[in-house]
C-alpha positions in Angstrom: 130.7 37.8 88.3 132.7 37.7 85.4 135.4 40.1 84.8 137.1 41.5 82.2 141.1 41.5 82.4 140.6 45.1 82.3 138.5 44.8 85.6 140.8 42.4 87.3 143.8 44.6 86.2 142.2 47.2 88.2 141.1 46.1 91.2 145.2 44.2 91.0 146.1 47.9 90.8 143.9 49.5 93.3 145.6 46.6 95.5 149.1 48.0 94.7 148.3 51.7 95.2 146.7 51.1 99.0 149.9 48.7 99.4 151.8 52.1 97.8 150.0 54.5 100.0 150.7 52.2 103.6 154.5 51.9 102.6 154.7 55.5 102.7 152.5 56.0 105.9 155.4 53.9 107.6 158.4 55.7 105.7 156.9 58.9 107.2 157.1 57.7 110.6 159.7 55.7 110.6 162.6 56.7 107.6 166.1 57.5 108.7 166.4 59.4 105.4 164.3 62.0 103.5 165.1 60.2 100.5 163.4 56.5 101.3 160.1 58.8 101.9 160.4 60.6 98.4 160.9 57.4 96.7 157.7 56.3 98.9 155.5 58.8 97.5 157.1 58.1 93.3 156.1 54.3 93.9 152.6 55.7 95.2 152.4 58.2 93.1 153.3 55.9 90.3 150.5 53.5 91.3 148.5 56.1 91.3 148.5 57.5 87.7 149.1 53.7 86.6 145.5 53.1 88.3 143.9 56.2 87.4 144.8 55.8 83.6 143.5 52.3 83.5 140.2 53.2 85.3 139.7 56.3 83.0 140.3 54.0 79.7 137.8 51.4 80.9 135.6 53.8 81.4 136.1 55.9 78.0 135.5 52.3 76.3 132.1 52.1 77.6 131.0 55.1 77.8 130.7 54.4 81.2 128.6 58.2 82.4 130.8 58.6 85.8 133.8 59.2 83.7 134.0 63.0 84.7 133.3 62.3 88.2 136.5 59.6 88.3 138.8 62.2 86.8 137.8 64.7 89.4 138.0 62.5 91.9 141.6 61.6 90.5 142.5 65.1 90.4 141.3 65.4 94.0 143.5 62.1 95.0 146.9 63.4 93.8 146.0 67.3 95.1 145.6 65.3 98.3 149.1 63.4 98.3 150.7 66.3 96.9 148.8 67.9 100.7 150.5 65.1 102.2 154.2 66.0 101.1 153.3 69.8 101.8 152.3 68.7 105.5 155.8 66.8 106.0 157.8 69.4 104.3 156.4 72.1 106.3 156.4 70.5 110.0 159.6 68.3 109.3 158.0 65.3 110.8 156.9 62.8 109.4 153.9 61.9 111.9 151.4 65.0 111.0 152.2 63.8 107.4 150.8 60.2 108.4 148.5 60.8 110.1 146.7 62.8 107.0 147.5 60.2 105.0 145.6 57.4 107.1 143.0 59.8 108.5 141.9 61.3 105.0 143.3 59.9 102.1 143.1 56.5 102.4 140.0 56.5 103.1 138.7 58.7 101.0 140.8 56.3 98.1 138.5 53.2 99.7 135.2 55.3 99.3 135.5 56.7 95.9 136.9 53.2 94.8 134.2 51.4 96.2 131.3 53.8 94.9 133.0 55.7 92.1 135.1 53.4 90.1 132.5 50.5 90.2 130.2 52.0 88.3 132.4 50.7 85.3 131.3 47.2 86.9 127.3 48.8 86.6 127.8 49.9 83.1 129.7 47.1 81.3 126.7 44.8 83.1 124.1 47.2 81.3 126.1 46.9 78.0 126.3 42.7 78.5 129.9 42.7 78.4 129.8 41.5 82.2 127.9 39.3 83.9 126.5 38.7 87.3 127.8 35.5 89.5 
């Protein structure tokens, strides 16, 4: 296949976010200081919406019909990590906090990257403007 910079540039930036999201998995377990975890989850949470905004253009451009779907699912992502602060602020450890990040967010993440966000892939081939290797 083909891609687009604005393809390449996302899957760069879904590359950074999972790199984002396994930096703060070990700050949780292992930071000394609160404050090397908070600035954790601002680099992942500035992967995030850097990701998220990049997707969603992409997909305005085409008119790419999962659109709707990726913002919810974006919504859903940063409700999540926003769980994932609750759960260390609330138990004061750092491990319960991990252990939601790795068990359900992260995953989810890989999922709904691997089935939602392609299907800007699936409508830039319909339009032509990608082709198949």
């Amino acid at each position: 296949m083909t891609e687009t910079p604005d393809i390449a540039e996302i899957e760069d930036r879904y590359l950074s976010l999972r790199a984002a999201l396994t930096a703060l998995g070990d700050r949780l377990v292992h930071a000394k200081e609160e404050k090397e975890i908070l600035e954790a989850f601002r680099a992942a949470g500035t992967q995030a919406v850097e990701l998220f905004t990049g997707e969603e253009e992409v997909m305005a451009n085409c008119d790419c019909p999962a659109l709707e779907v990726n913002r919810q699912g974006h919504q859903k992502f940063l409700r999540d990590l926003g769980q994932v602060l609750h759960h260390l602020r609330e138990d004061r450890c750092g491990f319960h906090a991990a252990s939601v990040l790795r068990r359900d967010v992260m995953p989810w993440l890989h999922e709904h990257h691997r089935v939602v966000d392609r299907q800007v892939v699936h409508q830039l081939r319909r339009q032509g403007q990608l082709t198949a290797a």
